[in-house]
C-alpha positions as CSV (number, residue, x, y, z in Angstrom):
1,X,-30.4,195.4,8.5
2,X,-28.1,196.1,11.4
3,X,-30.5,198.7,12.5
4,X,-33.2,196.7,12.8
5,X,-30.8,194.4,15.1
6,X,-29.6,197.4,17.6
7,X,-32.2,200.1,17.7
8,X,-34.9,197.6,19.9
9,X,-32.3,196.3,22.2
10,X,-31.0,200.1,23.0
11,X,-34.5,201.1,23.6
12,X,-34.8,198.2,26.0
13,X,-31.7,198.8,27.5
14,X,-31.8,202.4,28.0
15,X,-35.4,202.1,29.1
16,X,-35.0,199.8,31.6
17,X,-31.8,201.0,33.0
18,X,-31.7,204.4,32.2
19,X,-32.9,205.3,35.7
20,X,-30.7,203.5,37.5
21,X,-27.4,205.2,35.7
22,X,-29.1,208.3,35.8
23,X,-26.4,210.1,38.2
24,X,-23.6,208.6,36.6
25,X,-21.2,211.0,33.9
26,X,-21.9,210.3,30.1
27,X,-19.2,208.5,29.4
28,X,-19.8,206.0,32.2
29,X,-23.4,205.5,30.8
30,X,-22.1,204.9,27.2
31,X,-19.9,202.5,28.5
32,X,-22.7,200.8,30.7
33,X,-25.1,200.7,28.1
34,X,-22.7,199.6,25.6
35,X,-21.4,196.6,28.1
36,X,-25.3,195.8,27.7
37,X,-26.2,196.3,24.5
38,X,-23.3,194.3,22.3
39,X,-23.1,191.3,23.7
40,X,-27.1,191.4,23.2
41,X,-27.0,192.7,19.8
42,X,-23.9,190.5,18.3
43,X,-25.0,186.9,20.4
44,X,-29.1,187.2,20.1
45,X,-30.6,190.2,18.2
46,X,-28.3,190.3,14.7
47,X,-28.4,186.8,14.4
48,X,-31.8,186.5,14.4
49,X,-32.4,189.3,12.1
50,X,-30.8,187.8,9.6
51,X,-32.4,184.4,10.1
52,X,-36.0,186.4,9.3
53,X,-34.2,187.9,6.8
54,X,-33.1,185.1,5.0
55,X,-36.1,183.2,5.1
56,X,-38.1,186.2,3.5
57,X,-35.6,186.4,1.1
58,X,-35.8,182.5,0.1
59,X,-39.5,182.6,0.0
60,X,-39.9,185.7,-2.2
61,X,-37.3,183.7,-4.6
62,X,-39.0,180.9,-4.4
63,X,-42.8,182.9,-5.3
64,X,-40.6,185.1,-8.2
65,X,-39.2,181.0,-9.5
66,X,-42.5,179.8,-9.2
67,X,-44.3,182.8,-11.5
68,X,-41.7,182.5,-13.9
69,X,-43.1,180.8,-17.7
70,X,-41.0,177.2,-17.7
71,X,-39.7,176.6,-21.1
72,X,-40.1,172.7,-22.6
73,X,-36.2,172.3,-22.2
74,X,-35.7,172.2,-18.6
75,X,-31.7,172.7,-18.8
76,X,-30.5,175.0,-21.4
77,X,-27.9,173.5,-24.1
78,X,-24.8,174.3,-24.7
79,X,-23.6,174.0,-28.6
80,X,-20.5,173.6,-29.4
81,X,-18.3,175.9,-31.8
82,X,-16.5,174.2,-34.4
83,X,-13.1,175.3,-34.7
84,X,-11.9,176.6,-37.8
85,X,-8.6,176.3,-39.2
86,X,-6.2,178.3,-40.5
C-alpha cells in the first residue's frame, strides 16, 4: 500500500525536476528529491491511499455481509452451563 502512496509522487518529482538537479552530485539529488517527496507522500499521497483503501475494503464487506444466508435468529444465544457439584 505504501508503494502505491510513493512510487507516483517520485515519478512526478523526479520528472519534473530531474532536469533542473541534473549537475548536482547524487547525494545532493537524493536529498533534494527526498526534501520533495516526503512531506508529499506522508501529508497528501499516503493518506489518501488509505482513505481509497478503506472505503474498498468497507464496501467489499459490506457486498460479502450482504451475500451471506441470514439465519431466523438474528443474534446468536448464549446457554448457560450448569455447574456441577462436587
Amino acid at each position: 500500500m505504501v508503494w502505491l502512496a510513493v512510487f507516483p509522487i517520485v515519478l512526478l518529482v523526479i520528472s519534473l525536476a530531474g532536469d533542473c538537479m541534473k549537475g548536482w552530485p547524487l547525494p545532493l539529488r537524493v536529498l533534494g528529491a527526498t526534501l520533495m517527496i516526503v512531506p508529499i507522500v506522508t501529508n497528501i499521497s499516503e493518506p489518501a491511499v488509505r482513505t481509497v483503501v478503506g472505503i474498498i475494503q468497507r464496501s467489499r464487506l459490506r457486498r460479502e455481509l450482504r451475500a451471506r444466508p441470514r439465519s431466523h435468529c438474528p443474534v446468536p444465544v448464549a446457554h448457560k452451563c450448569k455447574e456441577t457439584e462436587i
